[in-house]
TIVEX-160444 format. One line per field, with one value per residue (C-alpha): residue number from 1; residue in three letters; x, z, y. Coordinates in steps of 0.001 Angstrom, whole numbers. Layout:
pos <- NUM  ... $
code <- ALA  ... $
px <- X  ... $
pz <- Z  ... $
py <- Y  ... $
***
This chain:
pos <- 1  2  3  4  5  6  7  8  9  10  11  12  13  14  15  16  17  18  19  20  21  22  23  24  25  26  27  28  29  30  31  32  33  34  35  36  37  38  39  40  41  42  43  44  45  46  47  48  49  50  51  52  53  54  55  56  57  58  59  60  61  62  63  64  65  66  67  68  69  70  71  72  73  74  75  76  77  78  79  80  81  82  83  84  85  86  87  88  89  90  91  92  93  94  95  96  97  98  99  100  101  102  103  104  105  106  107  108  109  110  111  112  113  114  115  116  117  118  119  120  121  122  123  124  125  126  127  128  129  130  131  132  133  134  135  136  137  138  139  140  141  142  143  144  145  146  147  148  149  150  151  152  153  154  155  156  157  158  159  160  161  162  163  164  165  166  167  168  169  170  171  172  173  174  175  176  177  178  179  180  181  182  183  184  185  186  187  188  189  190  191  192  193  194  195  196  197  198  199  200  201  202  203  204  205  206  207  208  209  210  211  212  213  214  215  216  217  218  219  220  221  222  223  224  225  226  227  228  229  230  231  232  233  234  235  236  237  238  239  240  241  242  243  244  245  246  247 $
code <- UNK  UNK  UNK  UNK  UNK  UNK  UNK  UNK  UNK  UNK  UNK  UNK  UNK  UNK  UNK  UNK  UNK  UNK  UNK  UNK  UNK  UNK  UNK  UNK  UNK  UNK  UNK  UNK  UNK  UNK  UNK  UNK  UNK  UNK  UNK  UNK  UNK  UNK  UNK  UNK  UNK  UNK  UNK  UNK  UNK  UNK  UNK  UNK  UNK  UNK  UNK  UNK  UNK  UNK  UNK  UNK  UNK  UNK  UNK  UNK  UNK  UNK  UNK  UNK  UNK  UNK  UNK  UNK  UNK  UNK  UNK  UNK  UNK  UNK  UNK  UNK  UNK  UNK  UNK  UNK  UNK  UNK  UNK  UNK  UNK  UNK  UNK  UNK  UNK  UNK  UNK  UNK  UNK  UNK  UNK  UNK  UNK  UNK  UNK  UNK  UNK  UNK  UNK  UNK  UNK  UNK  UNK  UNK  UNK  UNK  UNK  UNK  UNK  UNK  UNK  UNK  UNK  UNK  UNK  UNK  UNK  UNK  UNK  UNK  UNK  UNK  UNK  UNK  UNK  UNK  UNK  UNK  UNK  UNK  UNK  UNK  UNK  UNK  UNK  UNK  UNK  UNK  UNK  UNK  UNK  UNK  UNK  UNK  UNK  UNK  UNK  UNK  UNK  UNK  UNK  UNK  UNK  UNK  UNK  UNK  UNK  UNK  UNK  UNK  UNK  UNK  UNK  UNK  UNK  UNK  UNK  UNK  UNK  UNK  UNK  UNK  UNK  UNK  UNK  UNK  UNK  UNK  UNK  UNK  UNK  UNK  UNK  UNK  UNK  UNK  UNK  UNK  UNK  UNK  UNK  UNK  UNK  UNK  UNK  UNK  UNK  UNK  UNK  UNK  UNK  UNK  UNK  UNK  UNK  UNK  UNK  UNK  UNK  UNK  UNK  UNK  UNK  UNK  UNK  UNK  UNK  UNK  UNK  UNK  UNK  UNK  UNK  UNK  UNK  UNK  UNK  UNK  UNK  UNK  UNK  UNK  UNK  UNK  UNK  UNK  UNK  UNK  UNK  UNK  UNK  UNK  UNK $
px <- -6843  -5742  -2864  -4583  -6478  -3759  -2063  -4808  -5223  -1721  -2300  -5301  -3732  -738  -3552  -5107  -1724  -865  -4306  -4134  -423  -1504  -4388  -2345  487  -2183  -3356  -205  55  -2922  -2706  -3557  -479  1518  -914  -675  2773  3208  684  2683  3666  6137  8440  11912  11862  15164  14527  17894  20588  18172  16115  13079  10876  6794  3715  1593  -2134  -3133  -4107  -2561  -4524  -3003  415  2483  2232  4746  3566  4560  2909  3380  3707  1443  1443  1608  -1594  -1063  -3805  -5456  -5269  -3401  -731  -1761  580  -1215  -270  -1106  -1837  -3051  -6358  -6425  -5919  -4118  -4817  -2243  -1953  1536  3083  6805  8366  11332  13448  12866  12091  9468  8150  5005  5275  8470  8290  7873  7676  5202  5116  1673  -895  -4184  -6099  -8007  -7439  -9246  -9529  -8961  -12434  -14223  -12179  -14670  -15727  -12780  -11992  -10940  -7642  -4551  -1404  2047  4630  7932  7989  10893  12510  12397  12901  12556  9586  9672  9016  12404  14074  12869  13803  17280  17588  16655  12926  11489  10248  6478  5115  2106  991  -2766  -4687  -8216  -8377  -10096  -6668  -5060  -1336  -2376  -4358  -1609  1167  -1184  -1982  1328  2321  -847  112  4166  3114  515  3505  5758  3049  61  506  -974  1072  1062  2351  4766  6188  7294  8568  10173  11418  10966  11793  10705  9700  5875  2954  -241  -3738  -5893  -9512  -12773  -15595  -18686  -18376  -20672  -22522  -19312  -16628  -13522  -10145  -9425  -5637  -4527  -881  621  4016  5777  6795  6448  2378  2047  909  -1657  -1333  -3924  -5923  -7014  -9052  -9486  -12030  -12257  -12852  -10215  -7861  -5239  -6889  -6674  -9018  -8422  -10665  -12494  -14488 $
pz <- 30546  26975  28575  30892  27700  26032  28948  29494  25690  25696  28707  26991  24080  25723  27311  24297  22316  25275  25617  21638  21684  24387  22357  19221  21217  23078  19324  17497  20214  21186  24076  21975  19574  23229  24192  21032  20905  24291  23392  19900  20816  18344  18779  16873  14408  13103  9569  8371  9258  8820  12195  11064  13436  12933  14185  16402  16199  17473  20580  21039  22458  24332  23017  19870  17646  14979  11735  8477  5163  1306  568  -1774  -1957  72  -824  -841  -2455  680  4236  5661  3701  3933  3944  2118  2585  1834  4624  3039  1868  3605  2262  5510  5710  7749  8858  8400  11272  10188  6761  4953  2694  1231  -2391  -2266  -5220  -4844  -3824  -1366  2020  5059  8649  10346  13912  14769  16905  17438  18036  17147  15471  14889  11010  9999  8072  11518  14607  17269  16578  16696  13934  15101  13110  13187  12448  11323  13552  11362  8850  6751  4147  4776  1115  -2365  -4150  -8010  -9292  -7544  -8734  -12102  -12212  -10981  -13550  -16486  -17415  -20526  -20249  -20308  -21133  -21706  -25489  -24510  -21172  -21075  -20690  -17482  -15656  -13423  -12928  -9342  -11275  -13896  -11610  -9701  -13323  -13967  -10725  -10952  -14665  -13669  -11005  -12952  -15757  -13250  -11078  -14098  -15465  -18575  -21686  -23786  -20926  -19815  -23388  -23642  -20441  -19870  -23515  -26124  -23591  -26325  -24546  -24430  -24039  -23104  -23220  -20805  -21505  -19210  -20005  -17215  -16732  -15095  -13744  -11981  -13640  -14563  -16612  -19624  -19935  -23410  -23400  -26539  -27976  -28547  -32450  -35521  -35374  -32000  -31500  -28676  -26419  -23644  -21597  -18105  -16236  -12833  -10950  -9547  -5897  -5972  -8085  -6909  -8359  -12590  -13591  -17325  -19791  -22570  -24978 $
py <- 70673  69743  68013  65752  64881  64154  62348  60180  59583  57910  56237  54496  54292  51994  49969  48922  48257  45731  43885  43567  42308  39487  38472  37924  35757  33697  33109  32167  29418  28019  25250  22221  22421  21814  19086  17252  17072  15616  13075  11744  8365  7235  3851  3258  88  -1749  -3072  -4410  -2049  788  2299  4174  6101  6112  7211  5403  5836  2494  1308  -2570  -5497  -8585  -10021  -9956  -13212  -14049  -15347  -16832  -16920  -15886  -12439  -10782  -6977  -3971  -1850  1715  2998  3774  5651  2740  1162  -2799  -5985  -8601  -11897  -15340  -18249  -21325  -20975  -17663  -13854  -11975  -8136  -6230  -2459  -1362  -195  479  649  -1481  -1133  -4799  -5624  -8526  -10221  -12118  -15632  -15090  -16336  -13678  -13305  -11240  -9902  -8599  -7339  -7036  -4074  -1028  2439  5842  6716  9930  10518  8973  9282  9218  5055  3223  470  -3001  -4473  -6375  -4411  -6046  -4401  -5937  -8413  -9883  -12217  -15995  -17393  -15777  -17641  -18904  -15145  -13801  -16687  -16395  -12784  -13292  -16109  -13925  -14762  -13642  -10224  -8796  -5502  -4532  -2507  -1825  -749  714  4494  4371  2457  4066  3842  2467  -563  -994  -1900  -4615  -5865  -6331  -7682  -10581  -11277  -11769  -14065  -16311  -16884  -18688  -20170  -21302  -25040  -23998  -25670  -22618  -20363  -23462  -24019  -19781  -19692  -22803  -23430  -20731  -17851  -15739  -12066  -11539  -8825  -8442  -6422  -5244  -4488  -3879  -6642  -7757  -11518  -13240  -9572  -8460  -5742  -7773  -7124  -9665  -9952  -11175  -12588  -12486  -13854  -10305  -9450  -7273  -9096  -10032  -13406  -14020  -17773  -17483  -15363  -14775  -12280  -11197  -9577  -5623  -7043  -9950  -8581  -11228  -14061  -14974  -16726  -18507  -16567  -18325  -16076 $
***
């Protein structure tokens, strides 16, 4: 008798070891990990001599247009890096569907091959987001800040930010206030960078103008006293736009 109990004890024992062993595989792979991965679509892109390999989240509509325009900035600060670009009057916003190795400086001349179409965003997948996404873009013809920089312009720092800027904010700062030196016909600015080539600085502090949040930029001749020549500010909301700044 004891040994039927124990017999049967095992038996059940090796019944339950089994079922739990099954439940733990079925767990470390559940079904959807193999139905997502059949589902990636991802497409090869050739930028220079370079192929690079991305994900594909959109969903295209109708055919691929080729543009041109000035380049502005890429905007990463986001869930979508954007390609910014200038068309005449126009301010171009472009989901980036492949990534380059190119070092564009504001004002240089690109090509952009795009679609339209629509996207899922990761905080909100189930409405889908309508958009136009640049699929490649390149160099046409470096713009008056490359050829500034490759000529040796003066150079600008900056020697004061607000607290409250983030690194993020900084770098577009910097970017705007680089491109207005080469671009501005204001004789002040003209006269240092055209004649004096003396190297320069700048400020950066938070003010409300006109009821909207804005950043004053003070350029200053750089020295033991730094000297200041003009100012310009820009708005939180169009932060690619300077405005000259009179107190």
């Amino acid at each position: 008798m004891n040994i039927k109990i124990q017999l049967t004890f095992a038996i059940t024992l090796v019944i339950l070891i089994v079922a739990c062993t099954g439940k733990t595989i079925k767990q470390k792979i559940p079904s959807s990990v193999d139905s997502t991965k059949k589902n990636e679509d991802t497409t090869a892109k050739i930028i220079g001599d370079t192929v690079q390999t991305v994900e594909q989240p959109a969903k295209y509509e109708g055919s691929l247009h080729k543009s041109t325009g000035l380049y502005i900035d890429i905007d990463a600060n986001g869930d979508n890096e954007l390609l910014i670009v200038a068309q005449g009057k126009d301010t171009l916003y472009y989901i980036l569907e492949s990534s380059s190795d190119l070092k564009l400086q504001r004002g240089d001349s690109i090509r952009v091959s795009w679609r339209n179409g629509s996207y899922r965003p990761a905080g909100d997948p189930e409405y889908p987001v309508k958009a136009t996404f640049a699929l490649e873009y390149g160099l046409i013809k470096p713009g008056k800040l490359s050829t500034a920089l490759k000529a040796g312009m003066p150079k600008i720092n900056y020697y004061y930010y607000d607290d409250q800027t983030s690194d993020y904010a900084k770098g577009m700062v910097h970017n705007a206030v680089k491109y207005y030196l080469v671009s501005t016909a204001q004789p002040d600015i003209r006269a240092e960078m055209d004649n004096n080539k003396r190297n320069l600085l700048y400020t950066v502090e938070r003010k409300t103008i006109k009821d909207r949040e804005a950043w004053v930029i003070s350029i200053h001749v750089d020295g033991v006293k730094p000297q200041p020549i003009h100012s310009v500010y820009l708005f939180f909301e169009t932060p690619y736009t300077l405005y000259d700044y009179v107190p």
